[in-house]
C-alpha positions as CSV (number, residue, x, y, z in Angstrom):
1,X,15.7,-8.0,-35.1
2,X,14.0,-8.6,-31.7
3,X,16.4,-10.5,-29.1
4,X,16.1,-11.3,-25.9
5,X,18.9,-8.9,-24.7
6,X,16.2,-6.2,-26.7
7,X,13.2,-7.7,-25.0
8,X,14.5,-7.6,-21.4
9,X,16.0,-4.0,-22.0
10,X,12.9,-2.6,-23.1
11,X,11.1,-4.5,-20.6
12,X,13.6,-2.9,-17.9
13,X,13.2,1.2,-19.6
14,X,9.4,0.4,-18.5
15,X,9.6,-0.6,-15.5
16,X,12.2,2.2,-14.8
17,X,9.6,4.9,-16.1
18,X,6.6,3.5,-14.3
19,X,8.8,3.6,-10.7
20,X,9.7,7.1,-11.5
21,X,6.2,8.1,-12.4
22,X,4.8,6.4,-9.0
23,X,8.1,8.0,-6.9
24,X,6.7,11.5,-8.4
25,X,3.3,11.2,-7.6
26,X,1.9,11.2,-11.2
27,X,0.7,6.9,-11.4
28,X,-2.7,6.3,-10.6
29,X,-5.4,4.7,-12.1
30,X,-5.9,6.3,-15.3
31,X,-2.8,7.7,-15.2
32,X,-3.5,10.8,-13.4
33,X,-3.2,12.6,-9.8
34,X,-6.0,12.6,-8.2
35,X,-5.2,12.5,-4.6
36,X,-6.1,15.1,-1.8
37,X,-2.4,15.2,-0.6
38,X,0.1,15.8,-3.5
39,X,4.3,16.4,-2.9
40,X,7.2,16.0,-5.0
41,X,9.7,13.0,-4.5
42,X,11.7,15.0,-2.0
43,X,9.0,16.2,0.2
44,X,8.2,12.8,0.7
45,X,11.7,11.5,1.6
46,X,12.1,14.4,4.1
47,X,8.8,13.2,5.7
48,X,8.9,8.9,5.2
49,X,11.8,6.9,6.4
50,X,13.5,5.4,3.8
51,X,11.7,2.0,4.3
52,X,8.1,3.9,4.2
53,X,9.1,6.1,0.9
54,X,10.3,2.8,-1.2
55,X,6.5,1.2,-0.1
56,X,4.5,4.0,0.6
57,X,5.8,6.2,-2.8
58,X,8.1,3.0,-4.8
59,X,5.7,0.9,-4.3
60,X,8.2,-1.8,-2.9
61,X,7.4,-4.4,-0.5
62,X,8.3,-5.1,2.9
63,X,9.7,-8.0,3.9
64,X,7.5,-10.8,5.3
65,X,6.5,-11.2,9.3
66,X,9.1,-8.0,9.9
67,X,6.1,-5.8,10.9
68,X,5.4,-5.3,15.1
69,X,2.0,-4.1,13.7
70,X,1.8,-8.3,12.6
71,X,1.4,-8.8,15.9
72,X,-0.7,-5.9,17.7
73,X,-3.5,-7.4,19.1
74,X,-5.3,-3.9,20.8
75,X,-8.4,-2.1,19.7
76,X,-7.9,0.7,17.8
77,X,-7.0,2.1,14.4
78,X,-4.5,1.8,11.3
79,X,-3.8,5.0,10.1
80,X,-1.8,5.8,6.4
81,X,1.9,6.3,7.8
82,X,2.0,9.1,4.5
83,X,-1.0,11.2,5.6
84,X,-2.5,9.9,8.8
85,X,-5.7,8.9,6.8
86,X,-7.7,6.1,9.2
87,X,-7.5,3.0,6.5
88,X,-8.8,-0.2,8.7
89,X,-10.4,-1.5,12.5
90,X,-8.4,-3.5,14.5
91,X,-11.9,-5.3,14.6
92,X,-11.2,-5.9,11.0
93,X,-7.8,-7.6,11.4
94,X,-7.0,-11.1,11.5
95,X,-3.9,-13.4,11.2
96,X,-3.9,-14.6,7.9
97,X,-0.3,-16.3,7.9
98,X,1.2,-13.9,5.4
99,X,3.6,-12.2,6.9
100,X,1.7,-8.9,6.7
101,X,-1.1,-7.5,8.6
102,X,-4.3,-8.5,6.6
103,X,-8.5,-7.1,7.2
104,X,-11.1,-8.5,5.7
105,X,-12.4,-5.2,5.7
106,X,-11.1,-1.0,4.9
107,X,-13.1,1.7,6.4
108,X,-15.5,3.8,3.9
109,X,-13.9,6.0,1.5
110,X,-10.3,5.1,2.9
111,X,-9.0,3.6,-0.2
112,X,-8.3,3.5,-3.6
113,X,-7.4,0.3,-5.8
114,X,-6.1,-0.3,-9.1
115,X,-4.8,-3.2,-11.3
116,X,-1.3,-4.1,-11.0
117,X,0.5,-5.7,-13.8
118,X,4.2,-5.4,-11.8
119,X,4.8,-9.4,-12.4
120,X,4.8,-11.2,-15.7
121,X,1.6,-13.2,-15.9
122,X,0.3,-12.2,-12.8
123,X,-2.6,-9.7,-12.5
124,X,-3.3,-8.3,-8.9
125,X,-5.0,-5.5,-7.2
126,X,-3.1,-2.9,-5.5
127,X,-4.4,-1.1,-2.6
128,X,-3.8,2.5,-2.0
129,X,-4.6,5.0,0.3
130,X,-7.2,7.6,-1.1
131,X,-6.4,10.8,0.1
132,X,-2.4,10.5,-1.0
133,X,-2.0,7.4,-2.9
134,X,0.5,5.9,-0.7
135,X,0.8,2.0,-1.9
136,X,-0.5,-0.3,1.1
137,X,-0.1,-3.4,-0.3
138,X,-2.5,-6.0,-2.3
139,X,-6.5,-7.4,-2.0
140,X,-7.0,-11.0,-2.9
141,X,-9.9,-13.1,-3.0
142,X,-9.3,-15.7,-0.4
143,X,-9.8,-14.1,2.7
144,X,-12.4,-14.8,5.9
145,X,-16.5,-13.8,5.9
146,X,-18.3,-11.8,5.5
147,X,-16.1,-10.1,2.5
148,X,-14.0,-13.2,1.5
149,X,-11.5,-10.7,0.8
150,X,-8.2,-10.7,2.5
151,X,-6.1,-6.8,2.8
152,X,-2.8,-7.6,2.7
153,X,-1.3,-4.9,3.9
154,X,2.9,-3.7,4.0
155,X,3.3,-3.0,7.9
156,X,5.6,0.1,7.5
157,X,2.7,2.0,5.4
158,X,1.0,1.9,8.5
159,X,0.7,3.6,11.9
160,X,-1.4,2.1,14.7
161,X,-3.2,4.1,16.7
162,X,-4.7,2.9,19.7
163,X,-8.7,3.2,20.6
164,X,-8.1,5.6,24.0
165,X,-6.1,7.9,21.8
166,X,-8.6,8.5,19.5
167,X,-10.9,9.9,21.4
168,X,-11.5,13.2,22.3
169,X,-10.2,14.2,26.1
């Protein structure tokens, strides 16, 4: 007989697996690795602070308007705090009144997305960096021109990097 107590327990064992898939490395769209950058669980915790593992590898989110990079204002770039990857412009960024820094815009070839299912009647897009398929956050629909898409974005998965140290000395 199917209870509740069944249905929330089974529901639980799932959830469980698919955290411990994405901790490993092994969840990504189609259910494979396919990422430049590939460590187990531990090489990641030895490398992410525990905040940036349970986002960047968990999957977790951040709380809202915690992030200093909500509030950084200079030109320059945000980089994947997993892999150092360049993921968005500053001259993308905007204040969308999330919480989280939010583009309207990723460079080329910086990411990867996929469809996330994580809440009951919800279906969103997750955002992940491409080269290690660190999660960044979420892309929804109701963001500025010209993309109408807004980046919402987990502030810890991130490193800024200002415009003068990017260039070449």
């Amino acid at each position: 007989m199917i209870t509740r107590r069944n249905v929330v327990l089974g529901l639980a064992a799932c959830s469980a697996s698919v955290l411990a898939m994405r901790a490993m490395g092994t969840y990504a769209a189609g259910g494979s690795t396919a990422f430049e950058i590939t460590k187990s669980a531990e090489e990641w915790r030895k490398m992410l602070t525990p905040q940036q593992f349970a986002v960047l590898r968990e999957h977790d989110t951040e709380r809202p308007f915690t992030s200093p990079l909500n509030e950084e204002k200079r030109a320059g770039g945000f980089h994947c705090a997993g892999c150092d990857l360049a993921l968005f412009s500053s001259e993308t960024k905007y204040e969308s009144g999330t919480g989280w820094p939010s583009f309207w815009k990723p460079l080329d070839n910086a990411i990867g997305t996929q469809e996330d299912r994580t809440f009951w009647f919800m279906v969103r897009t997750e955002v992940h960096c491409r080269r290690c398929g660190g999660h960044l956050g979420h892309v929804f629909e109701d963001g500025p021109q010209p993309t109408g898409l807004r980046y919402c974005i987990n502030g810890v998965a991130l490193k800024f990097v200002p415009s003068n140290a990017q260039k070449p000395a």
